[in-house]
KOLLUM-693201 format. One record per residue (C-alpha): x, y, z. Coordinates in steps of 0.1 Angstrom, whole numbers, plus 5000, padded with zeros to 4 digits. Layout:
KOLLUM-693201
XYZ...
//
This chain:
KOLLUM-693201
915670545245912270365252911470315221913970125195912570005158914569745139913569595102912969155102913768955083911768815058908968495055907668295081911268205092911468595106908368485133910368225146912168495173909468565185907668195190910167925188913168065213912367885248915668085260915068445240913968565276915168485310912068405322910668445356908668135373905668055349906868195318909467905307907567755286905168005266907068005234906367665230902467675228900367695204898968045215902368245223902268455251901368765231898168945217897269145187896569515183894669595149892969915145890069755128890269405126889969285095892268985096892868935136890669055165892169365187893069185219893068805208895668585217898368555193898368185176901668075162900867995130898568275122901268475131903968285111901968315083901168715081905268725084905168605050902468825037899968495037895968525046895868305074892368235071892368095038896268045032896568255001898568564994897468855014899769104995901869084964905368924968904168724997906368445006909668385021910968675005908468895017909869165046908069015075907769355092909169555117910369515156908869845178910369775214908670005242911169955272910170065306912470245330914770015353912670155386909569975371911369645359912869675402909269745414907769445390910769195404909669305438906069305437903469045447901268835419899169105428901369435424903169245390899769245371899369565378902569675366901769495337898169615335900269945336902969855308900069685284898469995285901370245280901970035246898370045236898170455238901670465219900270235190897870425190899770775181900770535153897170505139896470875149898971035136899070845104902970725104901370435084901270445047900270185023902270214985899570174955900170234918903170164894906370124913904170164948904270564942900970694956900470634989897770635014896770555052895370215054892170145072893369795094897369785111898869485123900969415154901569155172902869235207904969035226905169165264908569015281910069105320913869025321916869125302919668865288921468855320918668785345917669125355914669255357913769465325910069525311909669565276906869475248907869385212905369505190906169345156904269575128903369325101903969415066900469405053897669665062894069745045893669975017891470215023890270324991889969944982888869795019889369434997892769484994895869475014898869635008902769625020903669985044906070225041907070235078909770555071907470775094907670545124911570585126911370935122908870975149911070665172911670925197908071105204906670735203908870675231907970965251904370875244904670555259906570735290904170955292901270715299903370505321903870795341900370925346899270545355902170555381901370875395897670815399899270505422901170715443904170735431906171025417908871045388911871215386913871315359916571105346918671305319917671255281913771295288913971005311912670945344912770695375911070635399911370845430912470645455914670395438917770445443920570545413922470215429919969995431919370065396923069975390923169675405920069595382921769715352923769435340923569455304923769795304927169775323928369465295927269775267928970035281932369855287932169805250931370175242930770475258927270635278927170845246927470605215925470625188922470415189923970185159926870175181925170035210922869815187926669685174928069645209924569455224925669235195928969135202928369135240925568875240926368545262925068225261921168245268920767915286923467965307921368255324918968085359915368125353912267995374912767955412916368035409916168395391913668495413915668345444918968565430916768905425915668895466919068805475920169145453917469365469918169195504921669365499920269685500917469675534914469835518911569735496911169905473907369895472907570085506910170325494908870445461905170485478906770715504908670925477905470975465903671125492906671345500907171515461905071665446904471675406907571765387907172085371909372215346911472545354910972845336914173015318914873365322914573545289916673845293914674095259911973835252909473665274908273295268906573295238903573085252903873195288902572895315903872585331901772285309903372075290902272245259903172595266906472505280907172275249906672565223908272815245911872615247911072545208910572905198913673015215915672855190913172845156910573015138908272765132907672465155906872125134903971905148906771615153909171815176905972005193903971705204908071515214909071815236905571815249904971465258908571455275907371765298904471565307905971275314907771465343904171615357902671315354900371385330898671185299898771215261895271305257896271605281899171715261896671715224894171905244896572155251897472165217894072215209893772485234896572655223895872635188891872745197893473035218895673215193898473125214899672865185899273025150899072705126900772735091899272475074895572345062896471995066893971835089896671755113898472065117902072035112903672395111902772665140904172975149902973235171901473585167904173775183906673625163904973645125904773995134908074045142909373895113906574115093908374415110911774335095910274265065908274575054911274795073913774625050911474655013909875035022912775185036914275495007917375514993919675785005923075954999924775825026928275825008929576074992930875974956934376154965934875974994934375644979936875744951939775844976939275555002939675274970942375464960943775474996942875065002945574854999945574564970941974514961940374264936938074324908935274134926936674354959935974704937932474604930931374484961932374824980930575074951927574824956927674814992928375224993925475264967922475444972920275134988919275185024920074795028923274655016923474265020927574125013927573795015931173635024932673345026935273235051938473365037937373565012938873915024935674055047937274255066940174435042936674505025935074665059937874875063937675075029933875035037934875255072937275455056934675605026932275605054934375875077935075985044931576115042931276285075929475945085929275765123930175375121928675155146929374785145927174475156927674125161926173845178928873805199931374005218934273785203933173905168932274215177935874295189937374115158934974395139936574675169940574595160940174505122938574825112939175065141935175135146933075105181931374765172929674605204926974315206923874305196922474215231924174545243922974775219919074605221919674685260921075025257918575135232915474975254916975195285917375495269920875475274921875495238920475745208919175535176921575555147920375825125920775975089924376025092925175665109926175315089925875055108927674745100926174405114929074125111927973755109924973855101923873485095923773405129921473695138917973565152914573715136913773915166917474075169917274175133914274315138915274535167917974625150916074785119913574915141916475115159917475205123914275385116914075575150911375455166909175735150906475665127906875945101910875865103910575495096910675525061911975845051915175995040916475975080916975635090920675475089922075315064922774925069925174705059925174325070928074095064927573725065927673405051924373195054926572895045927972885077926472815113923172945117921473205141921173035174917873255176914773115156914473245116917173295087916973695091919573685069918173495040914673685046916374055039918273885011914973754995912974095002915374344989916074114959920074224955923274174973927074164964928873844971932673774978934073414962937473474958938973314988942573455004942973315039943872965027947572975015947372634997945872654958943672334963942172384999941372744984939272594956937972324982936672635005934972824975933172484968931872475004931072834999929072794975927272504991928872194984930672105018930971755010933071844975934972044999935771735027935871534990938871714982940471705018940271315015941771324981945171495001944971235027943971445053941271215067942871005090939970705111940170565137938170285159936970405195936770735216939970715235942170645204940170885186941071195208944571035217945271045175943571415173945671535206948571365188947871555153947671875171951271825185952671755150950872045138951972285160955872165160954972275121952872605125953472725159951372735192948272905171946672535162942972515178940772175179937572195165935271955177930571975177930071875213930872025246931371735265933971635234935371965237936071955275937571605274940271705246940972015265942271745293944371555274945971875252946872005295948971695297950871775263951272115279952072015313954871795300956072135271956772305309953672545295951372465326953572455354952772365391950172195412946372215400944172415417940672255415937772485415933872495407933472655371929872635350930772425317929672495283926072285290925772535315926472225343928672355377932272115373935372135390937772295368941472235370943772525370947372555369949572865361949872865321945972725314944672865284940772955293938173105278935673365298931973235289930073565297930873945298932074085332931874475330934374565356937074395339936474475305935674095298933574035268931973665268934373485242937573635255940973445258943373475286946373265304946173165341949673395351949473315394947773245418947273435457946173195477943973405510943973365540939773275543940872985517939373165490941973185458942873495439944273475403946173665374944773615342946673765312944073855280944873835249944674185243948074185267945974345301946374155332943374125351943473995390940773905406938973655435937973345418934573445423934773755414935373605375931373635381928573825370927673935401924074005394923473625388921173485408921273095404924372985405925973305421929473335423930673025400932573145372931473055337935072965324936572645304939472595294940072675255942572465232938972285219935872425213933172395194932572515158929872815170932872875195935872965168933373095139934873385129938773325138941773285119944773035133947472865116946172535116943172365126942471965138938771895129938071605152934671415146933471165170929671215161927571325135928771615113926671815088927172075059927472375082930072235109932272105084932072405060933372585095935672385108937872335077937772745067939572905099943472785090945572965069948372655064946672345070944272145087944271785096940471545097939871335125937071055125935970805153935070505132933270295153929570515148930070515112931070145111927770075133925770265109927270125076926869745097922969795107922669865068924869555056923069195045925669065073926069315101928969095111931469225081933269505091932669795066935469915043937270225050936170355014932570305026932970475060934170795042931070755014928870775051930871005064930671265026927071175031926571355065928771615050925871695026923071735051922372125050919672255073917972655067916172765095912972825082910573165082907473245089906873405055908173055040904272945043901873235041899673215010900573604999904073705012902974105001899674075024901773945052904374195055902074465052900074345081901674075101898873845102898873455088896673345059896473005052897872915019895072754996895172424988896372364950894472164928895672314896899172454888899972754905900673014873902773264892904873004905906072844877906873184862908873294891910872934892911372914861913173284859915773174891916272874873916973064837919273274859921373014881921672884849923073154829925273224864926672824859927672924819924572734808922172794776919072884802917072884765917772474762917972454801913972574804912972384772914572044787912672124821909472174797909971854783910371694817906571834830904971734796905571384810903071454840901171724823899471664791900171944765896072014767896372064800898672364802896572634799896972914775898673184803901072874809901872854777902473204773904973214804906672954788907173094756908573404778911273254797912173134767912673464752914273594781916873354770916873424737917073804736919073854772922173824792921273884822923273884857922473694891920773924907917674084891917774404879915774664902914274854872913074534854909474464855908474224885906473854873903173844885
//
């Protein structure tokens, strides 16, 4: 990270870092002593300089004193609560890549001020963004709750060249001081509210980057990239940077490349060594030529001839298999929104400008290139903005508001039908096995007339003995089932549970686009299974298949009947939108499962219908109350205790016990250690046979092999009958006589496939031809095992988890599942929040942080979330900007009130005392004269509803709509 942000401390005492510390730094020659003058070595940065001049020298005591919130010009409070309790402020460190600190260590007088020229500038441009962007807000009123951008911003900047151990490392401080004009009172100065800057920490970084990268390349040099949105230097070597990395290496013995960054702000802590013991002056600078002596090159020399060999760093475009780049072109801009609109909707002005500025970074471009593209963009049509605010925060683009306004209007026009025959329904219930009340409604609901059925399941709930009556009336009825999914794993779960051709939905888009495949007409259901993690634009392609492609048969009597299973509480569509929630909201009805039957145990039951219903955190609550949250310091004893837990579990529940884990990388390294277990069981037997494999981060690796693996096929392979998601066992091996290796893989369907290793390959891949996309699969990831069943599950958490992983990972067992926690993040996180970090947290506290994560619940947003009339949108796919309010929006407060009324009624509330008490509530904010007579009349409605009604969830389709 190149930008870090840290709170002071508070009153003059908190400038004292900063100008008292002789040793803070390991200086260089000609720096020992600057901490000791009067004028630090340090200037200010004020965007209108109202209290210091932009660009002055920093004096001490100026400097001390706006720490404590005084007016150093005339010594009296500047804001309220100055003093030595006032927050000082807040520490902004912009930290330059290691290739620059090397070329600044090795540079003449002259090259250094460049460098530094270079670095000054870099921080001025990323301050800037600060002003610019209006991440600054001053607090005014009662309790500081209005707020407002002030007209002058404070920061003192401190640049410094060498890290705690000697090496060269440039970096700036810039201390944001906790006092800033008001700008509707320019005589007044207020304290900040600095919580934008740390949510924008990361596109301030690559800002800075970004300029240091176009000053370097107008130099000569060039910039490679580094991993993370990072770049070097081309030219300087990855071992010279080693050798240069000292602190870094003291970190990362303490805690891994990955940690957390309250992990690594922990470990800096504990690692830090005496200050004056490190040389400085003559000495340090003697030590650094003996280091680069070592290696025979200057690096001056080196990094200019990188640069005239490479070129700028453009960044590759991906191959989109259905749907081209959404902004096609190789800027910065375009190839920002592109990789953002693969995955979402809507692209936010944060993570737009973020991916943006990190693309440009690599060509060597500048920020003021990267908001004229936006401009561009935005001016072009290419970028549809959502929003009036006068810095746009919400874009979308054409193509993919009228997609989404396809789906829309397919899924609210299309007629109802008689796709089942009333007969047919009658004779498959009474065929069905043991069904539940809520079972029986669900399947007349979802056979009913409608044209779109929405169930909605949770995990465990009985899905799929559900489905098969579903199939059953359906074949009853002289009907054709076809089943989707997003995936071929749960498309062939759909396949063997219910007996039906079910394929996925990347197939069917394919065989339907090539003519290879009829569209399901008026005698055809067609089932879509995890339906919640179905993108927009597959949803749409699906409907549109639905209606036939034909005008006058889109929304007649013809089209096929749909039915899509899901859960929207679990892991979302990979895809941009919530499809899902969007058909849900348009066609106003849907039949829901609660009663969960895969859990055997009466409590973790009850915990899974609370996550169900959204509260994941009661759910991981109620695991913690069983003790089945066990914590544990560090990565290695982490995954040793989960590898450990999944031994016990299976010598309880068998050999079906799978890991659960959010990363790849977490997942791969578990993998390793459960071979070992195997390896010693006899399970895996014989030597290992290394070969390349792509990973699940789509990386080539050498993967181990041994007969009795347990692997996992990562994409479909035709010939073999492979679907991407399939499980197998390594049975032998045939070594050739060319070297290459043959193997025997048995599925878990019970076929044996044999085959080359490379010919485990889709063989019309281009890049990375004839690697094999195969891991091995005792861990996975939570997208990875949505949708199976096993005996027991370990739930292993080494980073941060949220609502819908844990909701996941603790549904898939039917006996028991076990929690495992890496303690050290949390701890660094509950420490960096602690009056003294030093105290190690409680455990009681780590699992409050941990229930806390557990609550974070993310819905992929739609394009129809911000368009001022939803009903003018879907009928013709274009975005109107919604108006801004001024007065209360009438329609609105009707329409919430009537969900609220409802979920009330649904919770066994009086919604009659429930909408009075929320009246009561506004009244505080609104005067009584101020509701207008229509309010008043919508209130006095809702209330009757109450009064006069019982009504159910879901709104009545004969009952008169709110306008």
């Amino acid at each position: 990270m190149t930008a870090s942000l840290h709170a002071l401390g508070c009153g003059r005492s908190a400038g004292a870092y900063y100008t008292e510390d002789p040793n803070r730094e390991a200086s260089p020659r000609f720096r020992d002593n600057y901490y000791a003058r009067d004028n630090v070595s340090g200037t200010w940065w004020s965007t209108s300089s109202s209290v210091v001049r932009n660009g002055s020298s920093i004096e001490k005591e100026t400097f001390r004193d706006l720490c404590a919130g005084i007016d150093p010009r005339t010594g009296k409070s500047l804001v309220r609560g100055a003093g030595e309790r006032h927050r000082a402020g807040w520490d902004i460190t912009f930290s330059t890549p290691k290739s620059f600190g090397i070329l600044w260590a090795a540079g003449s007088p002259e090259q250094r001020a460049i460098l530094e020229a270079i670095q000054g500038d870099a921080v001025d441009q990323a301050l800037q963004m600060v002003a610019d962007e209006r991440l600054i807000e001053v607090r005014l009123g009662a309790g500081g709750r209005l707020r407002e951008a002030p007209s002058d911003i404070m920061v003192a900047k401190f640049p410094h060249f060498t890290s705690r151990e000697g090496d060269p490392a440039c970096h700036t401080h810039c201390v944001l001081l906790n006092s800033a004009r008001s700008s509707s009172d320019p005589k007044k100065y207020l304290t900040i509210e600095p919580r934008q800057v740390y949510a924008w920490q990361v596109v301030l970084g690559a800002a800075f980057r970004t300029t240091l990268s176009e000053k370097l390349v107008a130099m000569g040099f060039s910039v490679r990239a580094a991993g993370r949105d990072q770049f070097e230097i081309a030219g300087i070597s990855d071992a010279l940077i080693e050798q240069f990395s000292k602190r870094s290496r003291q970190i990362k013995a303490v805690v891994r490349g990955d940690a957390s960054a309250a992990e690594k702000e922990v470990a800096a802590l504990a690692t830090r060594g005496d200050k004056a013991s490190v040389p400085t002056g003559d000495e340090l600078e003697r030590r650094w030529r003996q280091e680069l002596a070592a290696f025979g090159i200057d690096p001056w020399s080196a990094a200019l001839a990188a640069g005239r060999k490479l070129g700028p760093h453009r960044g590759a475009l991906r191959d989109y298999e259905f749907d081209p780049p959404e902004v096609p072109g190789d800027t910065p801009v375009a190839l920002a929104a592109s990789e953002i609109f693969r995955t979402e909707s809507v692209a936010t002005r944060k993570e737009l400008l973020q991916r943006a500025l990190a693309e440009a970074s690599l060509q060597g471009g500048g920020i003021e290139s990267v908001y004229a593209g936006l401009a561009e963009h935005a001016a072009s049509g290419k970028l549809v903005r959502l929003d009036r605010d006068a810095l746009p925060q919400h874009w979308t683009t054409a193509g993919l508001a009228a997609e989404e306004a396809t789906l829309l209007r397919l899924a609210g026009e299309r007629q109802r039908g008689s796709w089942f025959k009333p007969a047919a329904i009658e004779a498959a219930l009474k065929h069905a096995s043991i069904l539940s009340e809520e079972q029986h409604d669900a399947i007349r609901e979802v056979t009913s007339k409608d044209p779109t059925c929405v169930l909605e399941a949770g995990a465990g709930t009985g899905k799929t003995t559900l489905a098969k009556v579903v199939v059953d009336a359906a074949k009853r009825s002289g009907l054709t089932t076809v089943g989707l999914a997003p995936s071929w794993v749960a498309a062939d779960e759909l396949s063997r549970s219910t007996g039906i051709e079910a394929i996925a939905i990347a197939r069917f888009r394919h065989e339907i686009d090539a003519g290879k495949r009829r569209p399901p007409d008026s005698k055809t259901l067609v089932i879509v299974d995890e339906a919640g993690m179905v993108g927009m634009r597959d949803m749409a392609a699906i409907f549109k298949a639905c209606a036939g492609h034909v005008p006058s048969n889109a929304l007649g009597d013809g089209s096929a009947k749909i039915l899509l299973c899901g859960d929207r509480r679990q892991l979302a569509s990979v895809a941009g939108g919530s499809a899902l929630r969007a058909i849900a909201d348009t066609i106003e009805r849907s039949s829901t499962l609660r009663g969960v039957r895969r859990q055997a145990v009466d409590w973790q039951r009850a915990a899974s219908v609370a996550m169900a219903q959204g509260d994941s955190e009661a759910g991981l609550r109620a695991y913690a109350e069983e003790d089945r949250i066990e914590m544990v310091a560090g990565r290695e004893a982490a995954e040793a205790l989960a590898i450990k837990t999944w031994q016990d579990l299976r010598r309880l529940h068998g050999d079906d016990v799978i890991v659960v884990t959010r990363r790849n990388r977490d997942a791969v390294s578990l993998n390793l250690a459960a071979r070992e277990i195997l390896r010693e069981e006899r399970k895996i037997q014989g030597p290992d046979i290394v070969l390349p494999a792509i990973d699940r981060d789509g990386e080539i690796v050498q993967l181990p092999l041994a007969m009795g693996d347990r692997i996992r096929f990562s994409e479909t392979l035709p010939r073999h009958e492979v679907r991407n998601g399939t499980r197998g066992t390594v049975e032998q091996f045939f070594p050739s006589g060319d070297g290459s290796v043959r193997l025997a893989i048995r599925l878990e369907d019970g076929r044996v496939v044999e085959d080359a290793w490379s010919g485990f390959a889709v063989r019309r891949r281009s890049h990375q031809a004839g690697v094999p996309k195969i891991v091995h699969s005792v861990a996975g990831s939570a997208y990875s095992v949505q949708g199976r069943t096993a005996a027991a599950t370990v739930y292993y958490v080494p980073g941060a988890t949220d609502a819908r992983e844990t909701y996941v990972a603790l549904t898939r067992h039917r006996n028991d599942v076990r929690i495992v926690v890496e303690s050290g993040r949390l701890a660094g996180i509950c420490r960096t929040h602690q009056a003294d970090p030093s105290v190690p947290p409680t455990k009681s506290v780590l699992l409050e942080r941990l229930f806390s994560e557990a609550r974070r619940y993310r819905e992929k947003v739609n394009v129809a979330d911000y368009v001022e009339d939803r009903l003018r949108f879907v009928k013709s796919g274009s975005v109107e900007l919604p108006q801004v309010q001024n007065e209360m929006n009438l329609g609105l407060v009707a329409r919430a009130a009537r969900r609220i009324e409802l979920a009330a009624q649904s919770l066994g509330l009086d919604g009659c005392r429930f909408i009075a008490e929320l009246r009561r509530r506004a009244l505080r904010l609104i005067p009584e004269r101020q509701l207008y007579e229509g309010a008043a009349s919508i209130v006095e409605k809702v209330k009757s509803w109450s009064r006069t009604r019982v009504m159910s969830v879901e709104r009545d389709p004969h009952e008169p709509s709110i306008s």
